[in-house]
PAZAPA-4460 file (N, C-alpha, C; in steps of 0.05 Angstrom, whole numbers, plus 32768, in hexadecimal, padded with zeros to 4 digits):
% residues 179
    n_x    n_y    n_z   ca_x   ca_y   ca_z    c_x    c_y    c_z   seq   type   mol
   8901   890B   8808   88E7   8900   8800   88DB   8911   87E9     1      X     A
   88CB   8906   87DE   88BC   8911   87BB   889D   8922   87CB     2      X     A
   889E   8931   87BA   8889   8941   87C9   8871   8934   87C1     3      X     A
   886B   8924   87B0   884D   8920   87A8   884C   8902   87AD     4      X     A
   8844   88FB   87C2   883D   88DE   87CC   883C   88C7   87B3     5      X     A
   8849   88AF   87B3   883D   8896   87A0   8825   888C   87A6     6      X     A
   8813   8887   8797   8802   887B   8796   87FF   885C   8795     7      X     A
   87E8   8850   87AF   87E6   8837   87AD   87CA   882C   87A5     8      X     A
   87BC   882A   878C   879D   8826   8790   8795   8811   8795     9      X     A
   877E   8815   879D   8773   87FF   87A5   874F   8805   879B    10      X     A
   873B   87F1   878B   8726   87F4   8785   8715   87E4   8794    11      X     A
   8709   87EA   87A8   86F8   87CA   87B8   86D1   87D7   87B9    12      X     A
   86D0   87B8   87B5   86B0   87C0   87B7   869B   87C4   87D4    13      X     A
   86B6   87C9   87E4   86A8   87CA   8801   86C2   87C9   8811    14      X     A
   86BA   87D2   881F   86D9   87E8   883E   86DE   87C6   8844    15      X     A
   86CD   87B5   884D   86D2   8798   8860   86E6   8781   884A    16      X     A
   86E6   878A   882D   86F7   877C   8817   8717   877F   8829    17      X     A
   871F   8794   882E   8730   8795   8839   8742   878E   8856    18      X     A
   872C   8780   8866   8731   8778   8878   872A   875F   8879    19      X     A
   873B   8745   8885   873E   8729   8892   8722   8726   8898    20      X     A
   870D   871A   8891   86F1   8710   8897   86EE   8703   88A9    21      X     A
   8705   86EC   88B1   8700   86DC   88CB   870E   86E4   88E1    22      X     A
   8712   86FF   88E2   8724   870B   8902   870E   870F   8913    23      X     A
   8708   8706   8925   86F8   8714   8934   86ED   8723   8943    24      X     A
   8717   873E   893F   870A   8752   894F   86FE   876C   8943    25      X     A
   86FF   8780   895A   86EC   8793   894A   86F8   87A0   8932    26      X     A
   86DD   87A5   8924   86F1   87AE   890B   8709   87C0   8905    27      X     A
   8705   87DB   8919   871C   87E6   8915   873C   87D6   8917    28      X     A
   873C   87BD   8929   8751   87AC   893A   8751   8793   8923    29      X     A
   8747   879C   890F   874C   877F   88FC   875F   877E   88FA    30      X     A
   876F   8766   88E6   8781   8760   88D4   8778   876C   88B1    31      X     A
   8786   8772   88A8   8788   8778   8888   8781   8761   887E    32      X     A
   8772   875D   8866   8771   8748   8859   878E   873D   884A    33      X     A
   8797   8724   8848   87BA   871C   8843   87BC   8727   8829    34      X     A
   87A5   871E   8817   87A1   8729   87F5   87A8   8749   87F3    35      X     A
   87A0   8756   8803   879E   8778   8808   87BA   877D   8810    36      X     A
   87C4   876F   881E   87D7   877C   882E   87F2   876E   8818    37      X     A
   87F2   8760   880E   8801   874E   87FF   8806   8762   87DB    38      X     A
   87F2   8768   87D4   87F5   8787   87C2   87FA   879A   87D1    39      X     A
   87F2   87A7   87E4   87FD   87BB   87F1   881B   87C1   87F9    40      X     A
   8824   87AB   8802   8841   87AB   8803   8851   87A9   87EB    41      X     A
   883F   879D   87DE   884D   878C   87C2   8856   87AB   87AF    42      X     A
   8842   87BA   87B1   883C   87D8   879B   885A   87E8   87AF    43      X     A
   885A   87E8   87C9   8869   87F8   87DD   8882   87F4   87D2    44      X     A
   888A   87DE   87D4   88A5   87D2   87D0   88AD   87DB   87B3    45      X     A
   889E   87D9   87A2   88A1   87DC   8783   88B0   8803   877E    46      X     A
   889A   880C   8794   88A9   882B   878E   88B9   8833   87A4    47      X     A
   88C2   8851   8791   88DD   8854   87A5   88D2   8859   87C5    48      X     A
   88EE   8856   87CC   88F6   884F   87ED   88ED   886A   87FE    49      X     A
   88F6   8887   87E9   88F2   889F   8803   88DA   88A0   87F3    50      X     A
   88C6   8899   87E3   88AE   88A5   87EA   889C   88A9   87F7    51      X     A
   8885   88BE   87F9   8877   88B6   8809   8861   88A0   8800    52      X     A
   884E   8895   8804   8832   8888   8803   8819   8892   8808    53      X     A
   880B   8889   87F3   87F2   888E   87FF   87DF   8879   87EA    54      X     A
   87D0   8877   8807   87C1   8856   87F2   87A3   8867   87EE    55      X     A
   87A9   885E   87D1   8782   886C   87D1   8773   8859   87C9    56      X     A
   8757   8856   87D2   874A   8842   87D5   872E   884B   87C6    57      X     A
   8723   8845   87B4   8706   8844   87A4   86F4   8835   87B1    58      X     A
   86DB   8843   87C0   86C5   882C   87C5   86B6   883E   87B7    59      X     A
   869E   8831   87BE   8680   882D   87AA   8671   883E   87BB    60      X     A
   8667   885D   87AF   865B   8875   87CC   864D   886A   87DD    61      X     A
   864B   8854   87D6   8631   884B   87E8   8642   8842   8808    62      X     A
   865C   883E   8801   866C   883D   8823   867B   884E   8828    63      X     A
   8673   8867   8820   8679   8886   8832   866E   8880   884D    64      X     A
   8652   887A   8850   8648   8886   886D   8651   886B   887C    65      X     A
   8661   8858   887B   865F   8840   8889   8673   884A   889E    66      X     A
   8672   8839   88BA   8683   883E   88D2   869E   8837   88CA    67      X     A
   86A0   8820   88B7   86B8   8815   88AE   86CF   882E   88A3    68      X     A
   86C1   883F   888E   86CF   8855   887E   86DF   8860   8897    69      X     A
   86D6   886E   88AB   86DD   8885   88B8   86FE   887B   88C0    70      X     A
   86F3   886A   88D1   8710   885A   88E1   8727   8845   88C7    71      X     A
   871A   8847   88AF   8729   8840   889A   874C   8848   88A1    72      X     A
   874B   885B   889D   8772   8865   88A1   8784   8859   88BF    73      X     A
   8771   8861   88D1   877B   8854   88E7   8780   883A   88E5    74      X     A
   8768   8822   88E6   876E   8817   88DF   8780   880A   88CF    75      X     A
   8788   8811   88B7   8799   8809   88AC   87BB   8812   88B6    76      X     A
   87C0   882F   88C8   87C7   8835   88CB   87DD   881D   88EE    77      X     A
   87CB   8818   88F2   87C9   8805   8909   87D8   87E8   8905    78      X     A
   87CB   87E2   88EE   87D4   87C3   88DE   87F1   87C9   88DC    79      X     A
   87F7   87E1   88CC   8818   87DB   88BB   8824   87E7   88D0    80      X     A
   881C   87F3   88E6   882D   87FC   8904   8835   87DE   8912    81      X     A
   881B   87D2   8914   8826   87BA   891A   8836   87A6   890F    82      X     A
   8837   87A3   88F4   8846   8791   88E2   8862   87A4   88EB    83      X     A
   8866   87B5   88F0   8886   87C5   88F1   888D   87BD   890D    84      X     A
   8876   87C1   8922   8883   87AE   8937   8891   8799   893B    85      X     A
   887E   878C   8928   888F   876A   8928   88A0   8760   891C    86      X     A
   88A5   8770   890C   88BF   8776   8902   88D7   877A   8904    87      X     A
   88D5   8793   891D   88EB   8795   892B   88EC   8783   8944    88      X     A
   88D1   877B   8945   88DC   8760   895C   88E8   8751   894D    89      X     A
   88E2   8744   893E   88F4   872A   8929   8912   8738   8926    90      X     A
   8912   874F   8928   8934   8754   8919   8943   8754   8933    91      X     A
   8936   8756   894B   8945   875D   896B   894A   873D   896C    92      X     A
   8932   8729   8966   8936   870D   896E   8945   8704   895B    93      X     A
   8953   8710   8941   8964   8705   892D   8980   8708   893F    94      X     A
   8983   8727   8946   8996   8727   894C   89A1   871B   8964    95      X     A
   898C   8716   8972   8999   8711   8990   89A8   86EC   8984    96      X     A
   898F   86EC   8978   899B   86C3   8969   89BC   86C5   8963    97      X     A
   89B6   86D5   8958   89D2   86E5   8946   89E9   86DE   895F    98      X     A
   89E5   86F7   896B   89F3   86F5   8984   8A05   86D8   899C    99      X     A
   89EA   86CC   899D   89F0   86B0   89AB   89FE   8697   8991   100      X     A
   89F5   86A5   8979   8A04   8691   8964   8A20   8698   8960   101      X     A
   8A21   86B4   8965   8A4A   86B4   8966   8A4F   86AF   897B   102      X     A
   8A47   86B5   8996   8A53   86AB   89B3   8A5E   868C   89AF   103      X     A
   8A45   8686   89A5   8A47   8658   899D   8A61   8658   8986   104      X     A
   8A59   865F   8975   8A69   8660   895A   8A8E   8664   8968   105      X     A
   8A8C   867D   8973   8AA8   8683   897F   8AB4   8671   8995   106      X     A
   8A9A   866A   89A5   8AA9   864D   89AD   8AB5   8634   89AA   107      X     A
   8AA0   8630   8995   8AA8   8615   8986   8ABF   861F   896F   108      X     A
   8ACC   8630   8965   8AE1   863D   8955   8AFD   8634   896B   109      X     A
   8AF7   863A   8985   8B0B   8640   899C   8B0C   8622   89A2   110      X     A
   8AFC   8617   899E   8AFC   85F7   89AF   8B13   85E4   898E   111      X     A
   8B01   85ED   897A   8B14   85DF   8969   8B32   85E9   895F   112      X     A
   8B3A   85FC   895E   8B4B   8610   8961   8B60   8601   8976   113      X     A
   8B59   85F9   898F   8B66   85F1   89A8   8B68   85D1   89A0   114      X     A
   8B59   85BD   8993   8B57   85A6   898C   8B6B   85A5   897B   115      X     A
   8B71   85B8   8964   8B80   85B9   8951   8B9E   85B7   895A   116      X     A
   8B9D   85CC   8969   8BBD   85D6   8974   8BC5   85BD   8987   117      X     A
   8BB8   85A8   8999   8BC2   859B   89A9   8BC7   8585   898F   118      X     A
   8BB7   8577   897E   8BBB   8567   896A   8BDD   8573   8965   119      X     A
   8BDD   8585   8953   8BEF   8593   8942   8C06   8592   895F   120      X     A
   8C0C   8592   8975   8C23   8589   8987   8C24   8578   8991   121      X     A
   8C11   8564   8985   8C18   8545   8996   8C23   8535   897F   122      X     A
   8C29   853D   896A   8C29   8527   8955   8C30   8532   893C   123      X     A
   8C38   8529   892A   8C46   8534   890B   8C39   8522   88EF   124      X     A
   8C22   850A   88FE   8C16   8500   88E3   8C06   8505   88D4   125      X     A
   8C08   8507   88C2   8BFB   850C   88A2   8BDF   850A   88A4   126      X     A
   8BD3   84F9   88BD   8BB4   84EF   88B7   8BAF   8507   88D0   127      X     A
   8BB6   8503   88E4   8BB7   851A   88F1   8BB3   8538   88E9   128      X     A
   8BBB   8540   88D0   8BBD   8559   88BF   8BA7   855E   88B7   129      X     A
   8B93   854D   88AE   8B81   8546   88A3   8B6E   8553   88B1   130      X     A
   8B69   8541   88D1   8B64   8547   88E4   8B5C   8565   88EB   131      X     A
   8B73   8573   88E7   8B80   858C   88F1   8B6D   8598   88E3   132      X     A
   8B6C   8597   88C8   8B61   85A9   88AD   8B48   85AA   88B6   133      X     A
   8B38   8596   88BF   8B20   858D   88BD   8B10   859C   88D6   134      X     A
   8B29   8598   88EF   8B17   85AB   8902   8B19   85CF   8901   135      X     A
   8B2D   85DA   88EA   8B2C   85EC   88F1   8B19   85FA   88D5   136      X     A
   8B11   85E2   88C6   8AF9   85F0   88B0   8AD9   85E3   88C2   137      X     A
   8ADD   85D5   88CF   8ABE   85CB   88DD   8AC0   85E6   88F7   138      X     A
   8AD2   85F3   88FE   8AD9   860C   8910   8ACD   8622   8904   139      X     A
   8AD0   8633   88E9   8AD1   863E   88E0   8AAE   863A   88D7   140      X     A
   8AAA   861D   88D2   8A88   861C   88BE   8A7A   8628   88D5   141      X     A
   8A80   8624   88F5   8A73   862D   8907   8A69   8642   890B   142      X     A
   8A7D   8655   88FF   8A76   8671   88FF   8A5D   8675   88E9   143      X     A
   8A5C   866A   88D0   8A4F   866E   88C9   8A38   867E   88C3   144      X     A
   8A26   866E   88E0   8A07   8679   88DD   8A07   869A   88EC   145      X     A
   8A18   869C   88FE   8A1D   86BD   890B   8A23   86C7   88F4   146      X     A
   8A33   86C8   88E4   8A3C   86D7   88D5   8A29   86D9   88BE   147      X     A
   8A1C   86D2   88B4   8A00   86CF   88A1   89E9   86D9   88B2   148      X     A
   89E4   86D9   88CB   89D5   86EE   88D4   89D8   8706   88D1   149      X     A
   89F9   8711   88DF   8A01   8731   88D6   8A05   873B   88C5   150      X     A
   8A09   8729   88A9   8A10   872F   888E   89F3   8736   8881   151      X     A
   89E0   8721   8880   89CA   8721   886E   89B3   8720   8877   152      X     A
   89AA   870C   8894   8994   870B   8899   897F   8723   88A6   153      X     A
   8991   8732   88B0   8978   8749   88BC   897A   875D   88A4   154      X     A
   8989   8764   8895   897B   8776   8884   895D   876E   887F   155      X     A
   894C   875C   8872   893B   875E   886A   8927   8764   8874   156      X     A
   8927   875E   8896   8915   876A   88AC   8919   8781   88B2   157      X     A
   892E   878E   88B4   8933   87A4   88B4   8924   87BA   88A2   158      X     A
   8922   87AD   8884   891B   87B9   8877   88F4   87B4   886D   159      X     A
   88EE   879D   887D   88D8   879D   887B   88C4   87A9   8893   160      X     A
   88D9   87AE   88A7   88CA   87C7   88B7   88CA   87E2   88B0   161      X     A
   88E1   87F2   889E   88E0   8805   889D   88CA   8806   8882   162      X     A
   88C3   87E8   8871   88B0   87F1   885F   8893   87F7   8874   163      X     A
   888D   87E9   8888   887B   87E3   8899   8872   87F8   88A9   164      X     A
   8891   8810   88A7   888B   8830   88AF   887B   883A   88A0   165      X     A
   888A   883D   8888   887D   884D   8878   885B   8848   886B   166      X     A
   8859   882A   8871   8833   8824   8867   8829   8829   8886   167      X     A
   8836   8829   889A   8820   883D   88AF   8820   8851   88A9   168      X     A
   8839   8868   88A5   8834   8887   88A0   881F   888D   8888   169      X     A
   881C   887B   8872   8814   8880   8859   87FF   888B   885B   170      X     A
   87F5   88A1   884A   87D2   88AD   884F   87C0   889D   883E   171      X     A
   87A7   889D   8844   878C   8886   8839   8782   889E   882D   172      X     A
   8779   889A   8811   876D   88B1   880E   8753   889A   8800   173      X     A
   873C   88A2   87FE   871E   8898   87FF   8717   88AA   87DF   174      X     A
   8719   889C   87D3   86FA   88A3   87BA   86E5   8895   87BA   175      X     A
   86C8   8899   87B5   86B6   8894   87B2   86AB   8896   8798   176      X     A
   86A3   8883   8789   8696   8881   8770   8679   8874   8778   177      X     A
   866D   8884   8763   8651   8870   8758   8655   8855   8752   178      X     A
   8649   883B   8758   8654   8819   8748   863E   8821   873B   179      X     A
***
């Protein structure tokens, strides 16, 4: 890791810009606003992987003393803990899919495989051959979708939780300007 944190800014004219307006729970238990969180990830992704983060945020001094400021980090800290949860739930429910799609896949490989071979000893015609070809590439397409799960599809969850680590760990650092 780089010793001097990347920087993520952020300029808002009030702590509540950054949070979902129509959630209704308490503020610390909000949602992120999608616009906020949608640059936030967006800037994450852009820099390198072992850095660390830290999002610094500009309000207007006038929302130093607000209740919102204090629980600011937590909060936010909370959101991207949770977005990494669900993440790794999505990649457990990819894989388990995964899982039941080769059990299926390998069956239906075995069923046409066995369709093939009784064809292929009952008979020596040409249309029959055909036949043959057909169940053992409609065998094979089966596998398919298992194999495109283990190949390609959970990387990206994978890797959008471990971005989802690092914007919880990230530090909030607070400036205050005159508007």
């Amino acid at each position: 890791m780089t010793d001097a944190p990347e920087r993520i800014e952020l300029r808002l004219h009030t702590v509540r810009q950054l949070f979902q307006s129509l959630d209704p729970a308490p503020f610390h238990d909000k949602d992120l606003d999608p616009d906020a969180v949608a640059y936030i990830v967006g800037r994450a992704r852009d820099l390198p992987r072992d850095a660390a983060l830290e999002l610094a945020i500009e309000l207007p001094s006038a929302e130093a003393a607000s209740e919102e400021v204090r629980g600011l980090e937590t909060a936010i800290r909370a959101y991207f803990e949770w977005r990494e949860e669900m993440a790794w739930r999505d990649l457990r429910l990819r894989l388990t899919e995964g899982r039941q799609a080769l059990f299926m896949g390998l069956m239906f490989l075995a069923a046409c495989t066995l369709a093939r071979e009784i064809i292929a000893a009952a008979t020596d015609s040409p249309w029959l051959a055909w036949i043959e070809e057909g169940l053992t590439i409609v065998g094979w397409i089966a596998m398919w979708h298992p194999v495109d799960i283990f190949l390609y599809r959970w990387w990206p969850i994978r890797r959008e939780a471990l971005l989802n680590r690092r914007l919880a760990r990230m530090r909030v650092a607070l400036k205050f300007a005159n508007a």
